[in-house]
Wavefront OBJ file of the C-alpha trace (Angstrom):
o trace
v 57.519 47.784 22.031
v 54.699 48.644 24.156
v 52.590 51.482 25.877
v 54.097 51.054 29.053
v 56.506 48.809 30.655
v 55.139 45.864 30.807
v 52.436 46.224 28.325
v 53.205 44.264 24.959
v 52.032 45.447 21.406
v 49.570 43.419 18.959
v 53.105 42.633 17.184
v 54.714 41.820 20.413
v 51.654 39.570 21.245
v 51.899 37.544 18.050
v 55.453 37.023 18.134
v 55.639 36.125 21.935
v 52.764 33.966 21.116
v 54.681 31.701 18.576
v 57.518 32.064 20.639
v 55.302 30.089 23.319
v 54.250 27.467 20.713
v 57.797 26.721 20.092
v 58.448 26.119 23.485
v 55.505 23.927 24.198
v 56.149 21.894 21.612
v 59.359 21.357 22.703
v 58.387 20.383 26.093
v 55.758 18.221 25.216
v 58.961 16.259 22.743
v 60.753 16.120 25.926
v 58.339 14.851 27.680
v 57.322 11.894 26.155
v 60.350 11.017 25.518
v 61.981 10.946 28.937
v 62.304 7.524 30.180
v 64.143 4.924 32.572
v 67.769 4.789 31.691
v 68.247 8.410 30.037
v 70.808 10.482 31.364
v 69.843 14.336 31.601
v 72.449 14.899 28.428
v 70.555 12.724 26.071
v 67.376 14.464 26.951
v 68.615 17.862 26.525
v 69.636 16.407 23.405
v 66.245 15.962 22.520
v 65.208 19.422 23.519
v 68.322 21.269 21.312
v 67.259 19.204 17.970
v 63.588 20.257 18.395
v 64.730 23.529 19.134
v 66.827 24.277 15.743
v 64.225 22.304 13.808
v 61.542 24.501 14.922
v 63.967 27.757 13.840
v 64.307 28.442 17.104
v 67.471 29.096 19.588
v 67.939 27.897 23.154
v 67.620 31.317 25.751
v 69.083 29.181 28.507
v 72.601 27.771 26.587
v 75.364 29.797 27.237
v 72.913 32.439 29.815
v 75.547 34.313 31.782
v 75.009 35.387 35.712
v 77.844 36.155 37.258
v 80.637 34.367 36.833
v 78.607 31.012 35.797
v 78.036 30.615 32.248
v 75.031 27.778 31.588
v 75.977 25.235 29.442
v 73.196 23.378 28.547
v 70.002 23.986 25.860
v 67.247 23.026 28.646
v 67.065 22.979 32.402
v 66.750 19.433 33.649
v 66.153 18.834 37.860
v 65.825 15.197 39.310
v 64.194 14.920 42.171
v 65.767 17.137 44.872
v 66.674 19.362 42.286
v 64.285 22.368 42.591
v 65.398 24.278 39.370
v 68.122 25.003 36.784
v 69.487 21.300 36.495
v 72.426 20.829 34.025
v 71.275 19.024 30.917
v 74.559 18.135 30.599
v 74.989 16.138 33.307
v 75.216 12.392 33.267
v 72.724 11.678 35.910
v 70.411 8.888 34.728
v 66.785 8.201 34.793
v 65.568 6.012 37.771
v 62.565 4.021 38.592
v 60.417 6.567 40.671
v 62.517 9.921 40.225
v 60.597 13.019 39.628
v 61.745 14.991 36.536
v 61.105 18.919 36.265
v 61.828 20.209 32.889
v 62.052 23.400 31.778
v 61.994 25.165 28.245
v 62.765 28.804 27.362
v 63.741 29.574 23.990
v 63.771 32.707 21.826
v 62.328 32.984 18.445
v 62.465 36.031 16.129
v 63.679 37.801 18.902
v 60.617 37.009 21.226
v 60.872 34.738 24.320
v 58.539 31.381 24.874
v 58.635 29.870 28.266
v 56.979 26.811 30.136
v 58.184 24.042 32.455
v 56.438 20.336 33.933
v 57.222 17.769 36.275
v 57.296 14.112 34.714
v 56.746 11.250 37.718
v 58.588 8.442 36.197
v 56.956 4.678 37.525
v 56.482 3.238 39.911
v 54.907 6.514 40.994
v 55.403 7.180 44.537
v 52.222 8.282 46.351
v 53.900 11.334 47.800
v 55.384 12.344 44.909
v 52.048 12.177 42.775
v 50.267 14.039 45.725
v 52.882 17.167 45.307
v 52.940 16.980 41.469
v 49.285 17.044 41.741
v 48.719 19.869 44.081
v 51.497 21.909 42.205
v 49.943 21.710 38.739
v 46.549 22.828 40.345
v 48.388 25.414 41.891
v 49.113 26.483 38.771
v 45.729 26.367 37.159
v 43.878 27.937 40.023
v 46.571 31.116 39.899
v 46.356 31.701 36.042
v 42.641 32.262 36.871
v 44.092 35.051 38.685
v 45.594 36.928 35.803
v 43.015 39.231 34.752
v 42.763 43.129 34.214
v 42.150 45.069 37.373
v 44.262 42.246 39.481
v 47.521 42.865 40.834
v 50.580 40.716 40.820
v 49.769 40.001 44.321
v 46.284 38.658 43.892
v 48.272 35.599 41.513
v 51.318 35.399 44.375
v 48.615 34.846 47.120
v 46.436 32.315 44.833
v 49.586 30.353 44.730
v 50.160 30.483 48.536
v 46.961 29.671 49.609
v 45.992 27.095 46.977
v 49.388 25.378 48.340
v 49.216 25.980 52.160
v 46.860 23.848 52.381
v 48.324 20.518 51.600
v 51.083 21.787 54.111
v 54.502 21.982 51.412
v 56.969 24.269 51.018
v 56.814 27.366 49.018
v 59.958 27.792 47.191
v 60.528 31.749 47.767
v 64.201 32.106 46.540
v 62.892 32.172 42.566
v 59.775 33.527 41.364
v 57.630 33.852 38.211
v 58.693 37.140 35.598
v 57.202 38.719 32.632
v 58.131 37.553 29.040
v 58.604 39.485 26.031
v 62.233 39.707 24.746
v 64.454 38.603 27.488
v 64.186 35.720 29.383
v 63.124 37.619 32.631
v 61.538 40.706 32.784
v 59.429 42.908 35.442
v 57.397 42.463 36.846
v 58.442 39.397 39.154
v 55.667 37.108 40.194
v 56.300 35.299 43.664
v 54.591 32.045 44.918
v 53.656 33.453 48.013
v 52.297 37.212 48.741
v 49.821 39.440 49.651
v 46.079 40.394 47.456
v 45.812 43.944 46.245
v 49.457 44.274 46.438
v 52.282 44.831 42.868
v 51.792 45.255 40.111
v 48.295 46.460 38.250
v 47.357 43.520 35.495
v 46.763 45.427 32.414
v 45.622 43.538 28.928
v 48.723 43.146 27.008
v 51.009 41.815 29.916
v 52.659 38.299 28.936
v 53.771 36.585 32.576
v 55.209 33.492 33.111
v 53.828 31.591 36.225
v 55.266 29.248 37.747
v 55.066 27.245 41.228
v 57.714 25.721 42.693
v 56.883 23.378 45.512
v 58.587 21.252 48.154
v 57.385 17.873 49.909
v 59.411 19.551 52.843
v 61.384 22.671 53.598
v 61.270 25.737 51.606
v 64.906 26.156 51.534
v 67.189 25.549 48.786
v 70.488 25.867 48.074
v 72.798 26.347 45.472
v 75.611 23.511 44.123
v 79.019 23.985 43.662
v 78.334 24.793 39.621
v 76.531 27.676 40.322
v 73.311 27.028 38.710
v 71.582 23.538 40.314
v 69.226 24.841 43.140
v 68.242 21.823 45.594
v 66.444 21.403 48.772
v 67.959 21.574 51.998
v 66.467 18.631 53.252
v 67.041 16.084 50.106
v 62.864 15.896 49.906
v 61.674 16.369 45.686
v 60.255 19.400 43.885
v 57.953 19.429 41.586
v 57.636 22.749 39.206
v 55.227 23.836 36.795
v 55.227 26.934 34.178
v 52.825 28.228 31.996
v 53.489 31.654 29.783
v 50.006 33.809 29.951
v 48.503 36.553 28.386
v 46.660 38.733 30.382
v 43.336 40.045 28.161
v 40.123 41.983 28.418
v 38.543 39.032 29.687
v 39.637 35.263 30.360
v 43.670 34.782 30.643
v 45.186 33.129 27.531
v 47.424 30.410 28.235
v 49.970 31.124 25.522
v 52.431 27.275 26.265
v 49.759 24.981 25.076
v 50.660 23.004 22.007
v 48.322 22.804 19.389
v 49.670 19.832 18.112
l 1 2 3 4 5 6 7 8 9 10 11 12 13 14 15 16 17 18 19 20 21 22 23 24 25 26 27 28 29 30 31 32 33 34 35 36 37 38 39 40 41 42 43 44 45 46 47 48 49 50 51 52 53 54 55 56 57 58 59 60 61 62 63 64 65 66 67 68 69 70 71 72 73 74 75 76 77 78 79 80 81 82 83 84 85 86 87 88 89 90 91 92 93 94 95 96 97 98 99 100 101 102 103 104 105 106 107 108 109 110 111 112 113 114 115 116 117 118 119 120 121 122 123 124 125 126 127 128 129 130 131 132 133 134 135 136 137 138 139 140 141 142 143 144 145 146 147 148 149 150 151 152 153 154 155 156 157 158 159 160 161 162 163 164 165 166 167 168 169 170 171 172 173 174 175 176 177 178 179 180 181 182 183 184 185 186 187 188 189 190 191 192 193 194 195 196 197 198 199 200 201 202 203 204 205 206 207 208 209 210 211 212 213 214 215 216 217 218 219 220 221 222 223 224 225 226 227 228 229 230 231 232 233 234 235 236 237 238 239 240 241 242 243 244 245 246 247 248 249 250 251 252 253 254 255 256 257 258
C-alpha cells in the first residue's frame, strides 16, 4: 500500500481522494438539510440514502468496540454531545441547538472522513463564538500539515489557536490517519507539543479534527457506550477535514466540488 507506514501510494491517493468526495458530499446533503423539528433518525436517514446512491457504504454502521456495536450510518451530537451521537435516536431539532455531524464512509475499500457543526437559529452568541473559533482552529492547523512538520507542530497549532479564546480542549479523542480503516496511526491530538510525533512525509492522508468545549474539557461516556458528552452540560462544537500532506501546500481532500 505504501513505502512506509503511513505513507499512501499514487493509487492509494486517488482512491482515498474519492473516498473524501463521497463523504463531503454527503455532509454537505446533511447539512442543508438539517432543520427545526428533525429528529437525529430522519437525518441519518438522509446521510444512509446519499451514501448508497453515491456507491458508497457507511464505516460507522455496525463499527464494533468492545462490547458496543454502533447502530447508526452517521454520527449525530446535539449540543452537549461532544462526539459519536446515535443517529438513531429520536432526539429532535430545537430552536438554538448546536448540531455536530460527522461522516466516514468507505468506498472501494478506501476511507473518506469529515465532520461540521450546524448552529441552528436563533443563533446564540456563545455558541457562534465557539463554532467560530473551532472552524478557524481547524484552518489555521491544516496549514500545519506540511513535509518536514511533525504531528506535534499540527497538535500545538490546535492548542494555541484555541487557548486563546479560553475553551476546553477535548483530549479524550483525537485526529488519526486515513487510508483503509477508519482510524489509523498516526493519532493527531488537539493539544501537544512542536517538534514532537510523527515526521509529515508527502503521501500521509490525516484527518484533523478539533473538538472544543464552551467549558470543561471533560467528557464522559452514556450508558450506550458510544455518546461522549461534557461534564458540565456546556455545547461542543467539532470540525473535520481529511488532508493530504504534499511537497508543498496541504490538500484538503473533504471539499465538495459540487
Amino acid at each position: 500500500m505504501a513505502k512506509h507506514k503511513f505513507i499512501r501510494d499514487s493509487d492509494s491517493i486517488d482512491g482515498i481522494r474519492s473516498a473524501c468526495q463521497v463523504a463531503a458530499t454527503v455532509l454537505k446533503k446533511m447539512k442543508d438539510a438539517v432543520c427545526v423539528g428533525m429528529t437525529t433518525a430522519e437525518l441519518d436517514e438522509i446521510g444512509r440514502e446519499w451514501i448508497e446512491k453515491l456507491g458508497a457504504e457507511s464505516a460507522c454502521h455496525q463499527y464494533q468496540a468492545g462490547e458496543h456495536t454502533f447502530p447508526a450510518h452517521t454520527c449525530l451530537s446535539i449540543n452537549e454531545e461532544v462526539v459519536h451521537g446515535i443517529g438513531k435516536s429520536h432526539r429532535k431539532v430545537e430552536p438554538s441547538d448546536v448540531v455536530s455531524i460527522d461522516v466516514v464512509v468507505r468506498y472501494n475499500g478506501f476511507i473518506g472522513d469529515n465532520a461540521t457543526t450546524v448552529a441552528i437559529a436563533p443563533v446564540k452568541p456563545a455558541d457562534q463564538a465557539l463554532l467560530s473559533v473551532t472552524e478557524a482552529a481547524l484552518d489555521y492547523a491544516i496549514g500545519f500539515a506540511k513535509p518536514g512538520n511533525r504531528v506535534g507542530d499540527i497538535s500545538n497549532a490546535v492548542e494555541r489557536f484555541v487557548r486563546r479564546h479560553n475553551y476546553g480542549i477535548v483530549r479524550d479523542f483525537v485526529g488519526h490517519g486515513v487510508g483503509l480503516t477508519m482510524h489509523e496511526a498516526p493519532q493527531i491530538p488537539n493539544y501537544g507539543r512542536r517538534g514532537k510525533g510523527a515526521l509529515l512525509k508527502p503521501g500521509m492522508a490525516l484527518a484533523i479534527e478539533p473538538m472544543v468545549n464552551l467549558g470543561s474539557h471533560e467528557v464522559r461516556i452514556l450508558d450506550d457506550g458510544w455518546t461522549a458528552v461534557t461534564v458540565d452540560g456546556q455545547n461542543s462544537a467539532h470540525f473535520e477535514h481529511t488532508v493530504l500532506v504534499t511537497e508543498g501546500e496541504p490538500e484538503i481532500l473533504t471539499i465538495p466540488k459540487n
